[in-house]
N, C-alpha and C positions, 0 to 999 in steps of 0.2 A: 690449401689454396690461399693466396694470398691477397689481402683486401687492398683495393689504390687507396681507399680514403682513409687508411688505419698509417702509421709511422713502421717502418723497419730498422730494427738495430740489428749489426754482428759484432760478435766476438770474439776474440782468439784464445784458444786452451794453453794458455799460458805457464798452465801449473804443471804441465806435463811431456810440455816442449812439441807439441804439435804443434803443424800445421793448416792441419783441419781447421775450414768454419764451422758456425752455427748460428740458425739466425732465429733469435722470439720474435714475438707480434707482442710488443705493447700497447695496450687497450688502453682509449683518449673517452675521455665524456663528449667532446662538442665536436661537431663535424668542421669541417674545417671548407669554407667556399672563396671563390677568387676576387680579390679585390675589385672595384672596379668604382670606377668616379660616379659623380651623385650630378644626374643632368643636370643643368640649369632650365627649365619650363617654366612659361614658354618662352621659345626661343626664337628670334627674330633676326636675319640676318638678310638685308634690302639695300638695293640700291639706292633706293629714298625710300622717306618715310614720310611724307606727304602726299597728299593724291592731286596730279595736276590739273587744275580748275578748269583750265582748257579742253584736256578731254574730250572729244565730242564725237558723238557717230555710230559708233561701233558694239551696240546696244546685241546684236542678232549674235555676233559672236560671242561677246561676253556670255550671253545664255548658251550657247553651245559649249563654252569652255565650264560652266557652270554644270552642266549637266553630265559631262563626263568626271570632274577632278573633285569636285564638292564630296567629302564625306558624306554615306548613306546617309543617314540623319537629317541632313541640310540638301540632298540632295531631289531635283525637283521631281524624276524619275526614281520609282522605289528600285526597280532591280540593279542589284549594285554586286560588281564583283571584288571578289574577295584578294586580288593580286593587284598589280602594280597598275594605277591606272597612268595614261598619259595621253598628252595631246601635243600636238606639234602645229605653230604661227609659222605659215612660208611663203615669201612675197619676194620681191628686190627692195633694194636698201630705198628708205625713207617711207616706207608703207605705215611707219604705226607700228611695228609687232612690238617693238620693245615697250611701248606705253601701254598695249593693251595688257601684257604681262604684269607690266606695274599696276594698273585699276583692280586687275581681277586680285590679284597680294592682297592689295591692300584695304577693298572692299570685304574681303572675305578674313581677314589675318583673328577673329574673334573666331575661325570654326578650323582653325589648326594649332595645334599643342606647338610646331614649329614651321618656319618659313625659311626657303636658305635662295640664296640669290646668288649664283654661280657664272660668273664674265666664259664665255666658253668658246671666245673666238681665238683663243690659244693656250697650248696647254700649260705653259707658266702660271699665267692666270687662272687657272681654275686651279691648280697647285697653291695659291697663293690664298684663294677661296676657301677650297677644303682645310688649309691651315686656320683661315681666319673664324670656321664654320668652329672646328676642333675646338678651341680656345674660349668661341662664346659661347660654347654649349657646355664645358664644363670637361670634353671629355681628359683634358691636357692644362696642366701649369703651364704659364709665359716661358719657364724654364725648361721644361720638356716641347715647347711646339720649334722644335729648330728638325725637322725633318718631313715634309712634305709627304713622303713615302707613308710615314709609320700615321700622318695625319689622317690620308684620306681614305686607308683601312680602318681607321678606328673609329671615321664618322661612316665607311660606308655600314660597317658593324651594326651599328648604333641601329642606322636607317631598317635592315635585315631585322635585326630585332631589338627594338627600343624600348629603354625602361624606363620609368620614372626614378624622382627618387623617393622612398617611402620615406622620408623622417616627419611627414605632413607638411613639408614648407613649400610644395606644389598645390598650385590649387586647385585641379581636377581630384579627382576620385581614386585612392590609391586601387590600381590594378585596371581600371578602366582602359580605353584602349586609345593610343597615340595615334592620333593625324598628324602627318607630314606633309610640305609642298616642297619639294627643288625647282629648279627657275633655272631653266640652261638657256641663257642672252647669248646671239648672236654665234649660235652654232652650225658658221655656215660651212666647216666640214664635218659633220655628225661623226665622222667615221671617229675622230679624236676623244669621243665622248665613251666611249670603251672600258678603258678603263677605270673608269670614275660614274659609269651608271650602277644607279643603283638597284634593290633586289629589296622584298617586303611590301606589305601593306598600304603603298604608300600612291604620292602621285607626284608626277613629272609633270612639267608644261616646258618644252624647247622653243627658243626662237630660232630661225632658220630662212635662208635664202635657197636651202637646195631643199626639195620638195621629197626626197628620198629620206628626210629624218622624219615623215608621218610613218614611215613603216619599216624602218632600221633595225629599230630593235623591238618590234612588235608580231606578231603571226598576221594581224592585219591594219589595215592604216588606221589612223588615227589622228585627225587633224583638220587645216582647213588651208586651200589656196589664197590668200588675203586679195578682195578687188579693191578696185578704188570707190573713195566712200562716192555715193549717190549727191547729185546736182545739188538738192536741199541739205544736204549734211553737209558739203563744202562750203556752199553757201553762210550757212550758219559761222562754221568755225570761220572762214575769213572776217566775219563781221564781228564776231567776238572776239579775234584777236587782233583785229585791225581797233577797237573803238568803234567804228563808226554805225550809227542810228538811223536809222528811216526816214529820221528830217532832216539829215546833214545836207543830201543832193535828190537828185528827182531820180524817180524810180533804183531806187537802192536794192531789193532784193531783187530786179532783173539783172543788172550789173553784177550783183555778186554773185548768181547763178552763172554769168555767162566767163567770171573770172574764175571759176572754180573748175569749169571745162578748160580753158584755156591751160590750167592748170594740170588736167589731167586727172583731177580728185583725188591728187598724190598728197598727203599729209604735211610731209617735211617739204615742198613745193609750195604747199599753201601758207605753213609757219613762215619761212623766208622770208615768202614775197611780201607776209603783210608785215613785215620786219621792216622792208622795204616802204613801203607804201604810207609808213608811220612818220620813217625817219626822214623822210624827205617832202613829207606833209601833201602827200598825192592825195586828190579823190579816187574814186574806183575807175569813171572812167578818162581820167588821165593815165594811169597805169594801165587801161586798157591799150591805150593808143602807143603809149609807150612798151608794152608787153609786144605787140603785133609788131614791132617794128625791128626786123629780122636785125635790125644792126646793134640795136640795145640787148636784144634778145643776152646774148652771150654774158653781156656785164652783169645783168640780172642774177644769174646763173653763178658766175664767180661769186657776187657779194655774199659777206657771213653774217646775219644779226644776233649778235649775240641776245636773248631774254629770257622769259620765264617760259616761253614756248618750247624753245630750244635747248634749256640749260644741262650740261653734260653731254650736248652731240656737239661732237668736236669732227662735221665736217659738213661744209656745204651742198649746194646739187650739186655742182660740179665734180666737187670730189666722191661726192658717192656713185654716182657714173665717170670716173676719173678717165675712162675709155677716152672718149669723145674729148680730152685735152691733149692726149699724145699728140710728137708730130706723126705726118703723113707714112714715115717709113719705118716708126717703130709700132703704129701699128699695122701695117700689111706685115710687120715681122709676127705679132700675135695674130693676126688669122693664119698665116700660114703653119704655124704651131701647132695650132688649136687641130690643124688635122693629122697631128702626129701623135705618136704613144710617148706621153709625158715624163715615163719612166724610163725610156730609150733619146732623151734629147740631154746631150751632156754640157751641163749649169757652166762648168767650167768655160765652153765656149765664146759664152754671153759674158762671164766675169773677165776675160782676160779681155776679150775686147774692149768692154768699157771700163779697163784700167789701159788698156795702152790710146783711147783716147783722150782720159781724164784722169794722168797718172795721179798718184798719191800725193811724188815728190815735185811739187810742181816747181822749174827751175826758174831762173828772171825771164829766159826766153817766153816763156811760155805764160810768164804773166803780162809781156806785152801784145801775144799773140791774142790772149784773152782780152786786154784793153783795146786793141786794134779790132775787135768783132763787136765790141760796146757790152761786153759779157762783165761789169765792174764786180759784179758778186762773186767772180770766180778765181780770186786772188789765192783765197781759202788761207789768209795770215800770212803769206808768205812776207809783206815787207815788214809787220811785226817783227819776224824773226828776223830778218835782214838788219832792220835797225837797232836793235837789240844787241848783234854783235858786232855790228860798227862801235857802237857805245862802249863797249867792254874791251875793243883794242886800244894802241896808241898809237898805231900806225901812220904815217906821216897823211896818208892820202884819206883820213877816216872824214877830216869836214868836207872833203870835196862827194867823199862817196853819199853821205848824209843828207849833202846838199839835194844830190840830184835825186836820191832815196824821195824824200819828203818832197819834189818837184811832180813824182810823177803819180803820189798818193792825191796830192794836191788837184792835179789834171783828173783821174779819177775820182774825185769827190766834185769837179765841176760837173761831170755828165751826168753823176747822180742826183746832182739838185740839192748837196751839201755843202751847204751857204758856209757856215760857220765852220767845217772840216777844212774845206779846199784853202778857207780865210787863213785858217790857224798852220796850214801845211807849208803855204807859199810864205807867211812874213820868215817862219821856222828857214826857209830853205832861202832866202835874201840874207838872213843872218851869218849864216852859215859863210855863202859864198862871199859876203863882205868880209868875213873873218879870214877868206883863206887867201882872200886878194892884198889885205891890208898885211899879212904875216911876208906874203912873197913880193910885196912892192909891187904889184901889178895890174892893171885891171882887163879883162878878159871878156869873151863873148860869154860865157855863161852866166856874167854880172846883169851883165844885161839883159839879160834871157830874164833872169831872176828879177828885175825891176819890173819888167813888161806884165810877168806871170802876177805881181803884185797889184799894177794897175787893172789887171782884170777883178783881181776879187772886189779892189775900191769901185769900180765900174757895177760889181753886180750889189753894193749895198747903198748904191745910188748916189755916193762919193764920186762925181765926176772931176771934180778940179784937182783932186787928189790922185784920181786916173790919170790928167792929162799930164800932172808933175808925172811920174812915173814912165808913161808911155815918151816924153820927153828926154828922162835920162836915158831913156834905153835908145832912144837917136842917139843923144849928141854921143854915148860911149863908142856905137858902132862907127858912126863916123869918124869919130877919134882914131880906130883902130884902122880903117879905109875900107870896112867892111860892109857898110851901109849897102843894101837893094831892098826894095818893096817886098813885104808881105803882109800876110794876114794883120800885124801889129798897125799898120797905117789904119785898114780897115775898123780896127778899135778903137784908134785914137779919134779916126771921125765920127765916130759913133757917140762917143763923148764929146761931143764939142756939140753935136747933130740934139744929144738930150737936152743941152744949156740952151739950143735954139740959136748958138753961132755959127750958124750956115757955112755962111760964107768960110770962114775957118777949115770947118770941112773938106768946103772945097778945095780948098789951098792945099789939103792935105791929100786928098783922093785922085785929083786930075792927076799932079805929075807924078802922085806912084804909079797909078797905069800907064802912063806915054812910058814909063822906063822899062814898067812889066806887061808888054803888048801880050805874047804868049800865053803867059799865065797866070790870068788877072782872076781865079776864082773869089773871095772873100770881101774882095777889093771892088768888084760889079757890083756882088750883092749888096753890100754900102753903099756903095754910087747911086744903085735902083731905090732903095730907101731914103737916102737924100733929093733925088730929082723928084719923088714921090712927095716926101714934103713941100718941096718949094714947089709943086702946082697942085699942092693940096684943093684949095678954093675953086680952082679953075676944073677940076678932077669931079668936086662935088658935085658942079654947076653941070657941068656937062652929062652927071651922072643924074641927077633929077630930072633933068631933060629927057633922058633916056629911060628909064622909070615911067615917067608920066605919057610914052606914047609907045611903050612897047613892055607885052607881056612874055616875050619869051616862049620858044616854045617851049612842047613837054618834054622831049628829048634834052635842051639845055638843063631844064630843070632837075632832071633824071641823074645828067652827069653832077651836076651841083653837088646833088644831096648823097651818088654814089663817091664824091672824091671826101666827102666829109668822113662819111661811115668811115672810108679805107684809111681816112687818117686815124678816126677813131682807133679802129681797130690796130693799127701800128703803135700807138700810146699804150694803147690799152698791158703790151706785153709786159710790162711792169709798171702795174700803177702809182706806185710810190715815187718810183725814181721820177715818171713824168706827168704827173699830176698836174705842177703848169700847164702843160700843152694838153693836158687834158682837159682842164678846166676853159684856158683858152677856146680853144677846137672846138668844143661841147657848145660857149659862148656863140661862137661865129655861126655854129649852126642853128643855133634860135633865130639868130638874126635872119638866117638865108628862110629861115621857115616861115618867121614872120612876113617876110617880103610877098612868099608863095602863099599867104593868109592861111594859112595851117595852124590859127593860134594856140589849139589846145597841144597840138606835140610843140609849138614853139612856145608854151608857159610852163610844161616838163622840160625842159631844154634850160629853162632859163634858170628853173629852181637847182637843177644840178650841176649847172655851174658856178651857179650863186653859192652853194654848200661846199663846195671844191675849193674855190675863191675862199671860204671863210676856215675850213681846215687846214689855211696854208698862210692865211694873213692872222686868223684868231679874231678876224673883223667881221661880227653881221649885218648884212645889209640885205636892206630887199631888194631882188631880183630889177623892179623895175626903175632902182636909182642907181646902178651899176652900167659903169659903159664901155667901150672898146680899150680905152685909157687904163683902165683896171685892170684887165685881164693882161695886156700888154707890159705891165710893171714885173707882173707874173714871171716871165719868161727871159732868161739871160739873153742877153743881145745876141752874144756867137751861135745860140741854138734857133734862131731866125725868129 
């Protein structure tokens, strides 16, 4: 019989021309056993490694999670079983589970020989995990961890039966016995967790949003439905993370009770909003009135504060109920889904549709199709590339195409509220078309186009006389050519005269464009109504104080007031970057109509976030109540009313 653990040699009867084998056993003194890497203990592998200060509340669970995963030892209950223990956090997004996982890590990490902290909301990620687990645990060189595969066998190995290493440079007790914790974050399909659960001695804590990972891989559940914390634990954490103290306003902990329902006693709801509530220097109950106020509601909701509350959650409420964003039709497309078998609905359908509305190759057509819907984000580089190879021909027609290239990047970056793009697009695209006018002896309607599109940008950087030179050449050319009729440009050129406070000029400019353009006087009225508007400004006041001081309006007027604002609001709102003026604006006007209607605590919220809007767009702080119509009005380009 022959021994594994002993060496086999054959050899061939050489001396007699066989072919026959023959095989001895030679006999070793030392056994011979299988390599294997020297842990590193202990070992610690955390999302963070601080505990956050914030924290608050969640004291019942931490004990419950304590009392199943805690090694017997440390454990508050003696019967302790000998297999794998686990517990599973399952809420919806923003409960808390991923911090309570971190408190309990990191309050306990002196009563586990290792800790591993595993991202498990997909499976690259925890691939990425088990590599990075591999590597600080010792079981793999930098040079051997290039295979994910061979990583997460050799830590799940390890986990199955884990050894120290005897050379003494551990500092437990050689042979003593390894406590383990894993940390499966955000495993809100459990099913993925498969092959990468582990087996041994050990214990598990899952976070999860599907309530089916307390009992997945268990004979029976294990875990907890996460509620929302209780009135005084809201309480608490808003006032802790807000700053604010008992003497700041009257009755502070009713207030903060009643903002923490409002809230819903949702965690990441309450970090936000005092995110909120900081940065824009609210008390509690002006963010009450402000929170109730269905039409702020929403903006609340989008805004993201970045702190120490929040740090590494990379989404807002909104986004973690991202539902409630869709529009109207793509979600009745997910309820209607949601009653079908998910593995019988073919993906292909939904992908070719929304490539054949939002092809890859988006061609010019389709980037004006896009500008003509006020969609400017949805160019997706194409005049980059456009211009790019303009540049690289030498084709006769490359300044003219350039020209108009950078003419309508320039228009584009006026809707977006890019002062200094649209400024740099349009001189670019005057240059151009002076080059291609002076090369052919000619001057043309697109000269002039290109003067007019100039006098706009000097118009939006408060350069009016330098608008009017411009809006000038672009008359006297067309007229040269016999091409002259009213449009939109008259409209601008009295707008600028209108800012110098040369009325009358105006006029001279706006009456006989209209008497030529009876039809279709759009841009050309709205100037007119702005200029007649100034010139009976006083008269307009008088009249208006008069009407003020003997009549309150009813509630229905008041109603529409405050519903036409919201509705403006809300239309700003759809990118708040691009229209921030008219947000800030709008925001403005509406304190003002609040104040009127003496609603001063939502008209001095009103006024601070306008005032912060205003200062994120000027770089100018000012307080609210030295700010006035004139200011916000600077804000906003003339063409966009």
């Amino acid at each position: 019989m022959f021994h594994l653990d002993m060496p086999i040699r054959s050899t061939a009867r050489a001396t007699n021309g066989s072919s026959a084998m023959e095989y001895e056993v030679i006999p070793i003194t030392t056994a011979i056993e299988p390599t294997r890497m020297k842990p590193k203990l202990p070992c610690m592998v955390l999302e963070s490694y601080a505990r956050n200060l914030n924290f608050h509340g969640r004291e019942d669970v931490i004990n419950l999670i304590d009392q199943t995963l805690l090694p017997s030892k440390t454990k508050l209950v003696a019967s302790q079983d000998s297999g794998l223990r686990q517990f599973a956090l399952c809420a919806m997004g923003g409960m808390g589970k991923t911090e309570i996982a971190q408190d309990f890590a990191l309050r306990h990490k002196d009563e586990f020989d290792a800790i591993f902290w595993v991202q498990a909301d997909e499976i690259s990620k925890m691939d990425e995990s088990y590599q990075q687990i591999s590597l600080k645990l010792g079981l793999e060189t930098s040079s051997e961890n290039n295979s994910h595969v061979v990583s997460r066998e050799l830590v799940k190995g390890w986990l199955s039966n884990p050894w120290r290493d005897d050379s003494g440079d551990d500092n437990r007790a050689t042979g003593s016995e390894i406590n383990w914790l894993v940390i499966f974050d955000n495993a809100d399909d459990p099913m993925i967790l498969t092959d990468y659960w582990p087996q041994g001695s050990g214990a598990v804590l899952v976070t999860s949003r599907d309530p089916l990972a307390k009992s997945l891989f268990s004979a029976r559940a294990s875990g907890i439905d996460l509620e929302p914390l209780e009135d005084d634990a809201g309480a608490v954490l808003l006032l802790q993370l807000t700053g604010i103290s008992i003497d700041d306003e009257d009755d502070v902990e009713d207030l903060a009770k009643r903002n923490a329902q409002l809230l819903g006693g949702i965690p990441l709801a309450i970090s936000q909003m005092a995110g909120i509530i900081r940065r824009q220097e609210l008390s509690l109950a002006e963010f009450h009135d402000l929170y109730t106020d269905a039409a702020e509601h929403l903006d609340l909701y989008n805004t993201k504060i970045g702190d120490g509350a929040t740090k590494g959650y990379a989404h807002s409420i909104s986004t973690v109920w991202a539902i409630e964003k869709l529009k109207p039709e793509a979600r009745t497309m997910l309820e209607l889904i949601s009653f079908f078998d998910a593995d019988n609905i073919q993906e292909d359908l939904l992908v070719e549709a929304s490539a054949e509305i939002f092809p890859r190759n988006i061609t010019f057509k389709n980037s004006f199709y896009q500008n003509e819907r006020g969609r400017m984000r949805d160019f997706d580089g194409f005049f980059d590339s456009a211009i790019a190879l303009c540049e690289a021909t030498d084709h006769p027609d490359r300044d003219c195409l350039l020209g108009n290239i950078y003419h309508i990047l320039g228009t584009a970056s006026y809707e977006m509220n890019d002062k200094d793009e649209s400024r740099r697009c349009m001189e670019k695209s005057l240059e151009l078309q002076r080059k291609v006018c002076d090369e052919e002896g000619i001057v043309d309607e697109r000269l002039a186009m290109a003067y007019a599109e100039r006098g706009l940008t000097k118009m939006q950087d408060g350069k009016y006389e330098e608008c009017i030179t411009d809006y000038e050449k672009d008359r006297e050319i067309r007229e040269s050519l016999g091409t002259y009729f009213p449009t939109s440009k008259e409209g601008n050129l009295a707008s600028a005269y209108m800012a110098l406070g040369r009325l009358d000029e105006a006029d001279r400019v706006l009456s006989p464009a209209i008497e030529k353009r009876v039809e279709r006087t759009g841009w050309l009225i709205f100037a007119l109504g702005k200029l007649r508007t100034l010139q009976a400004i006083l008269v307009l006041l008088s009249y208006d104080t008069k009407f003020l001081s003997t009549t309150r309006g009813s509630d229905d007027t008041k109603k529409q007031c405050i519903d036409l604002m919201n509705e403006a609001l809300k239309t700003w709102s759809q990118d708040s970057d691009i229209y921030k003026p008219e947000l800030a604006r709008t925001t403005f006007h509406k304190a003002k109509v609040l104040e009127k209607l003496h609603k001063d605590q939502k008209a001095a919220v009103a006024f601070k976030v306008a005032a912060r809007l205003r200062q994120e767009l000027t770089k100018e702080k000012r307080a609210p109540s030295t700010l006035t119509t004139k200011d916000f009005e600077k804000l906003v380009l003339p063409w966009r009313g």
